[in-house]
C-alpha positions in Angstrom: 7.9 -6.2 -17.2 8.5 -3.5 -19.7 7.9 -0.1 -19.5 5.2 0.3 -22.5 3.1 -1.1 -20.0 2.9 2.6 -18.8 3.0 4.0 -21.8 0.8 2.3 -23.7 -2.8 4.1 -25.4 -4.7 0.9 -25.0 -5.2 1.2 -20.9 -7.2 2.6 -18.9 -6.6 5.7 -17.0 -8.5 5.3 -14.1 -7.0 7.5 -12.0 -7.5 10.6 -14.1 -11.2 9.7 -14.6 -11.7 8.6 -10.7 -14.1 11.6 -9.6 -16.6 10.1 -12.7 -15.8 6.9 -10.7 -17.0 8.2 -7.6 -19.9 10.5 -9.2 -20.7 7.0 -10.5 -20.8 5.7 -7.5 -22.7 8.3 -5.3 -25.5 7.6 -8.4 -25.7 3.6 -8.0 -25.6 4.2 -4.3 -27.9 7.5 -3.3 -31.3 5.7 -4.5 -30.6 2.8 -2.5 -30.0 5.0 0.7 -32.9 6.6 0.2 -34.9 3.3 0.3 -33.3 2.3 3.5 -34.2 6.0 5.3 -37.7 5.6 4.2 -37.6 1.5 5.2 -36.5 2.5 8.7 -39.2 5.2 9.2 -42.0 3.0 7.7 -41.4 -1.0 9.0 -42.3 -1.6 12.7 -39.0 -3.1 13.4 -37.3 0.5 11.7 -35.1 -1.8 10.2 -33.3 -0.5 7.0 -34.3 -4.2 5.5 -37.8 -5.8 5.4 -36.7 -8.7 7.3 -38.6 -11.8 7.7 -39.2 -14.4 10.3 -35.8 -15.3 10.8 -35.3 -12.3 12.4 -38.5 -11.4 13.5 -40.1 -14.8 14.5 -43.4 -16.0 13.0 -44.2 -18.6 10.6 -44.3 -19.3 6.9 -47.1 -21.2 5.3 -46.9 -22.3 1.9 -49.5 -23.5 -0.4 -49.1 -24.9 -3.6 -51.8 -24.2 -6.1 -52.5 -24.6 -9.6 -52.9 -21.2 -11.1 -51.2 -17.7 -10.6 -53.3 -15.6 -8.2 -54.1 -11.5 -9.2 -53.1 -8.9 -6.7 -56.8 -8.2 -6.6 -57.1 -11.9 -5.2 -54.0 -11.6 -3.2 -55.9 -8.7 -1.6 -58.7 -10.0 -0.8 -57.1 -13.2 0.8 -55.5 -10.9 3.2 -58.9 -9.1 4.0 -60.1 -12.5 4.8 -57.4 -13.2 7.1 -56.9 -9.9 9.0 -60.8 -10.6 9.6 -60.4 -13.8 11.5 -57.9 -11.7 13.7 -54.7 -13.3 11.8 -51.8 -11.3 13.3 -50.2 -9.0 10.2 -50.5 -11.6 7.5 -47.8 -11.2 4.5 -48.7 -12.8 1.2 -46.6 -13.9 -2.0 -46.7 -15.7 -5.2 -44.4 -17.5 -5.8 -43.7 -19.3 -9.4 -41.3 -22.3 -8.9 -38.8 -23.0 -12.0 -40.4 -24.4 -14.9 -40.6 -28.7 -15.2 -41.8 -30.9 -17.6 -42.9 -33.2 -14.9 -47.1 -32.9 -15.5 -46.8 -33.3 -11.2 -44.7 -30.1 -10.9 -46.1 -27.2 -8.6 -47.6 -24.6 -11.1 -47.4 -21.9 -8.2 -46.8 -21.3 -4.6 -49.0 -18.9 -2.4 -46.2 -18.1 0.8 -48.4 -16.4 3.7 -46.2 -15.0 7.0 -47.9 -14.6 10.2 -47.2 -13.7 13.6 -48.8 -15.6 15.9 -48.5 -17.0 19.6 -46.7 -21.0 19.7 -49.6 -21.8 21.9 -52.2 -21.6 19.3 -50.1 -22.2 16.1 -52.1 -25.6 14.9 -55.1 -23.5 15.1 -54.2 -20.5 13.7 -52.7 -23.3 10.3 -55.9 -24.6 10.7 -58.0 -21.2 10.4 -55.5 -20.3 7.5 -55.7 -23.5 5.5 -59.8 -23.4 5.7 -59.7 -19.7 4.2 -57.2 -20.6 1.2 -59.2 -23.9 1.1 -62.8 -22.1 0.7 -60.9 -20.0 -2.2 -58.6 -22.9 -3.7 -60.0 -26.6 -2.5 -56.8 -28.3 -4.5 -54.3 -26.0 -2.5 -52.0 -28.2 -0.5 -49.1 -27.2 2.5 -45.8 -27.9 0.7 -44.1 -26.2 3.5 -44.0 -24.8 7.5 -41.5 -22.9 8.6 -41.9 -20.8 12.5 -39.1 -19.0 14.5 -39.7 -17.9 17.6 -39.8 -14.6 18.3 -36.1 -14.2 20.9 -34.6 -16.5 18.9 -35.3 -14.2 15.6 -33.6 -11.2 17.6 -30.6 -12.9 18.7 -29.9 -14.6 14.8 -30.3 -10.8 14.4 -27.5 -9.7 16.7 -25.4 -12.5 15.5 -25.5 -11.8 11.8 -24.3 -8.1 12.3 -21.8 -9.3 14.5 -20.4 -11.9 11.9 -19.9 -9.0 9.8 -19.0 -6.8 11.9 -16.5 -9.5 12.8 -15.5 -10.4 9.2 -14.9 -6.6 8.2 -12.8 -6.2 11.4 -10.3 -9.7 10.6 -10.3 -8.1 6.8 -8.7 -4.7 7.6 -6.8 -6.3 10.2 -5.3 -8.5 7.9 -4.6 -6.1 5.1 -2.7 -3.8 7.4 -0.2 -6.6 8.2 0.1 -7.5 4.5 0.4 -4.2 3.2 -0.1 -0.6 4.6 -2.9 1.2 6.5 -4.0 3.1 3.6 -4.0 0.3 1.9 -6.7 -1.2 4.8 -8.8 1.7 5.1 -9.0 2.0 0.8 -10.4 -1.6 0.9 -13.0 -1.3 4.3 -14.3 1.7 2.0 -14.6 -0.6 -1.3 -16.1 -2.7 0.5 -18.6 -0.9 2.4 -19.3 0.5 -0.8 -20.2 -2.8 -1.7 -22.8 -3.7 1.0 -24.0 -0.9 0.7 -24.9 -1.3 -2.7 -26.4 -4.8 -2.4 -28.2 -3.4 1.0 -29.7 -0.7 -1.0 -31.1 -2.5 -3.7 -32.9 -5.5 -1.2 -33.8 -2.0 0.4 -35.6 -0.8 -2.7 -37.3 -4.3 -3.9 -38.7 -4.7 0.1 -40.1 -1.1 -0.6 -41.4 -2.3 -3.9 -41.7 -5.7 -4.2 -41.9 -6.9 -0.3 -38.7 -9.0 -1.0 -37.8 -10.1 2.9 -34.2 -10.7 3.9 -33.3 -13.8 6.0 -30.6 -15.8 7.2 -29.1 -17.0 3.6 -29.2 -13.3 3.1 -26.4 -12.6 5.5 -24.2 -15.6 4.3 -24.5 -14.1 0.5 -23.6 -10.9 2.2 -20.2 -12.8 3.8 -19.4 -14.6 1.1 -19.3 -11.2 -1.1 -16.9 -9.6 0.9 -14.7 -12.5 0.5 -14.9 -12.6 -3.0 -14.4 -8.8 -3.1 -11.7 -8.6 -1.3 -10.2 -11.1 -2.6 -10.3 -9.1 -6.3 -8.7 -6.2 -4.6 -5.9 -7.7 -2.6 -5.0 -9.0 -6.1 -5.0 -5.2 -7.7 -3.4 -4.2 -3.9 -0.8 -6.9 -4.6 0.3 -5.7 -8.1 0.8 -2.0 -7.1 2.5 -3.1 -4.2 5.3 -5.3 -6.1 5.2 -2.3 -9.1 6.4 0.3 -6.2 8.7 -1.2 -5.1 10.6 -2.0 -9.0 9.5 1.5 -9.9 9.1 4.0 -7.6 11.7 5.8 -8.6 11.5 5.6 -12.2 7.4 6.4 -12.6 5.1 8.3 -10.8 2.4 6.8 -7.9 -0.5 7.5 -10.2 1.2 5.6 -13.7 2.2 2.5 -10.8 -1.5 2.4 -9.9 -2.6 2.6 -13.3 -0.2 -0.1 -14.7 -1.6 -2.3 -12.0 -4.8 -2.0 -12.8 -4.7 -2.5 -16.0 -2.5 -5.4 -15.4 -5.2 -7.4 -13.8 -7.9 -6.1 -15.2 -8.2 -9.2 -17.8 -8.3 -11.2 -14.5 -10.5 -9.6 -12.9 -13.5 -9.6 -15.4 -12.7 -13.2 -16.7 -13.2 -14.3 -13.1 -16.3 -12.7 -12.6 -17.9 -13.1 -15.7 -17.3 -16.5 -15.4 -18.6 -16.7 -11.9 -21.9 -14.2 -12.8 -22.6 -16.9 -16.0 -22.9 -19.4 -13.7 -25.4 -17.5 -10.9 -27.2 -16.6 -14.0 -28.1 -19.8 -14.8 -28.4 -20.9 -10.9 -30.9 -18.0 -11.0 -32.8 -18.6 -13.9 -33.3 -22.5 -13.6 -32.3 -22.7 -9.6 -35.5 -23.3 -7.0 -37.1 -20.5 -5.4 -35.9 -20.6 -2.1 -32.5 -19.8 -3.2 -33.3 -17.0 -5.5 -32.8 -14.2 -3.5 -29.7 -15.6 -2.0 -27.9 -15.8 -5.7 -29.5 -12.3 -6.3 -27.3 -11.0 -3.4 -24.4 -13.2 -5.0 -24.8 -11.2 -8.4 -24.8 -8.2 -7.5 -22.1 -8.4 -5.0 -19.5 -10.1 -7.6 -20.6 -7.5 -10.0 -20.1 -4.7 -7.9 -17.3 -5.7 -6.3 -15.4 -6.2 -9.6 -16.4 -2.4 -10.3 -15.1 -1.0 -7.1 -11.9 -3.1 -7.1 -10.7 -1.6 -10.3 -12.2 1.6 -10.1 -13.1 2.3 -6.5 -10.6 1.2 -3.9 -7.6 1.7 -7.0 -8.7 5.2 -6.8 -9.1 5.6 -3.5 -4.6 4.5 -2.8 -4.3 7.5 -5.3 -6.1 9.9 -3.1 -4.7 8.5 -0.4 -1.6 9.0 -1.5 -2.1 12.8 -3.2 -3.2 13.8 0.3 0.0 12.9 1.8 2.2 14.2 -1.0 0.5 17.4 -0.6 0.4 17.5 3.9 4.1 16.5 3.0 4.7 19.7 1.2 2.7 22.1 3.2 5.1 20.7 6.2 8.4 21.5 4.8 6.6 24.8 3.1 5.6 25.6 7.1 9.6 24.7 7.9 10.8 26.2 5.5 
C-alpha cells in the first residue's frame, strides 16, 4: 500500500466530521426513543414495542375478503365486537401482493383477540357470524393462538438470545482485537437496535405494526451482518497500525481504513438492500415486516460501521492520548 492513500483529496475524512456523525445520529435516534417512552407508558404490557400474540398469547383470525375496508368500517367492526364482550379485539387490513391469478385474495381483514382456550371455537364462531353479517363471501384463510405463559416465556427467551448474542460478539472481538475495539462495536451496534427498535416503536404508535417472533430473528441476523461490516473496517485499521504507526498519525490510520473498505462496504449492502427491496415489494405479507427490520438494519448498520464505531476507536483513542499526558504532566 502506498502512502497517497493518506494523502489523497478524494476520501473521506470521517474523523474530522465525526461529532456531525454523532449529531446525525442522536437525530435518527431521539424520535424513535421518544416513541418507545410514550409506548411503555401507554400499552398494558408497558412494553417499548406493540407486541403481538407471540408474546402476549391470543389468537389471530384472518379473513379474506374481496374489497379494501375504510377505517370508518374498520371501526365499526370493532364496536360490534367489543359489544358481544370480545376481549380487546385488534383489527388490520391487510393487502396481499398483487396476482394475476383471477382466484387471488384481493384483501385480508386480520382480527387479534384475547380470549380464554376453553371457549375459543365459540368465540371464532361469534367472530366469523359478525364479519359474516357485514361480508357474507369472507372466508378464514388463517388461525393462529398462543397461549398466554407460553407468549411470556418466547418473551424472556428472545431478550436472552440477544442478550446472549451481544455478549458472544464483544467477547469475541476482545480476543481478536482490543477492548476498545469491543466496546466501539457493542456501541455501533446498540446504536443499531436501537434504531430499528425505534422505528417499529413509532409505526406500533402510528400504524399498530405488532412485533413477533420473526421480529427478533431479523433483529439477530442484523447484528450479524453488522458486525460483520465493522470487524471488516476493525480489521483494516488493525493491519494499518501495525505497518504505520510510526509513520502516520491514529486518526489518518483510521481514515485510510475506512476509506479503504468503504467501496465494500456499500457494494455489499446495496446489493443486499436491492434484493429485500424486491422481497419487500413483491414478497407475501407475512414476511413484510420481518424484511422491514432486514432493511433498515443493513442500512443502518453500513452507516454506523463507517461512520459510527470508526469514530468512536478515534475517541477512544484521543481520550487515552490525552489521560496519557495529564499522567506524565501530574509526574512530571
Amino acid at each position: 500500500m502506498s502512502y497517497s492513500v493518506f494523502n489523497t483529496k478524494k476520501y473521506i475524512d470521517v474523523v474530522k466530521y465525526r461529532w456531525i456523525w454523532f449529531a446525525l445520529s442522536f437525530i435518527l435516534l431521539f424520535p424513535g426513543i421518544v416513541a418507545m417512552v410514550i409506548s411503555m407508558m401507554q400499552y398494558p404490557t408497558h412494553t417499548p414495542l406493540r407486541v403481538g400474540i407471540d408474546f402476549t398469547g391470543g389468537t389471530i383470525i384472518q379473513y379474506s375478503v374481496e374489497q379494501n375496508i375504510p377505517p370508518e368500517k374498520v371501526t365499526d367492526i370493532r364496536n360490534k365486537l367489543v359489544e358481544q364482550n370480545v376481549d380487546s379485539p385488534v383489527i388490520q387490513v391487510l393487502k396481499p401482493s398483487s396476482s394475476d391469478n383471477e382466484n387471488a385474495i384481493k384483501y385480508i381483514l386480520s382480527i387479534k383477540t384475547k380470549f380464554a382456550e376453553d371457549n375459543q371455537t365459540d368465540e371464532i364462531d361469534k367472530i366469523s357470524g359478525i364479519i359474516s353479517s357485514d361480508y357474507p363471501e369472507a372466508q378464514i384463510v388463517q388461525t393462529n393462538s398462543v397461549g398466554p405463559v407460553l407468549g411470556k416465556q418466547l418473551f424472556v427467551n428472545s431478550m436472552i438470545a440477544v442478550t446472549l448474542a451481544l455478549l458472544g460478539i464483544v467477547i469475541y472481538l476482545t480476543l481478536r482485537f482490543h477492548f476498545e475495539f469491543a466496546i466501539s462495536a457493542f456501541l455501533a451496534l446498540f446504536h443499531d437496535v436501537l434504531f430499528v427498535v425505534g422505528v417499529f416503536s413509532i409505526l406500533g404508535l402510528t400504524a399498530g405494526v405488532q412485533i413477533d417472533s420473526l421480529f427478533v430473528t431479523a433483529i439477530l441476523t442484523v447484528l450479524g451482518f453488522s458486525v460483520h461490516d465493522t470487524i471488516v473496517v476493525f480489521d483494516r485499521i488493525r493491519e494499518n497500525l501495525k505497518f504505520y504507526s510510526k509513520k502516520a498519525s491514529y486518526d489518518d490510520i483510521v481514515n485510510a481504513s475506512v476509506n479503504q473498505t468503504l467501496a465494500r462496504s456499500i457494494n455489499t449492502s446495496l446489493t443486499t438492500l436491492f434484493t429485500l427491496g424486491a422481497l419487500y415489494l413483491f414478497g407475501g405479507v407475512t414476511t413484510r415486516d420481518f424484511v422491514l427490520v432486514m432493511i433498515l438494519g443493513i442500512a443502518i448498520g453500513t452507516y454506523s460501521s463507517i461512520f459510527f464505531a470508526s469514530t468512536i476507536v478515534a475517541l477512544w483513542n484521543d481520550i487515552k492520548k490525552a489521560k496519557k499526558s495529564k499522567s506524565q504532566s501530574e509526574g512530571v
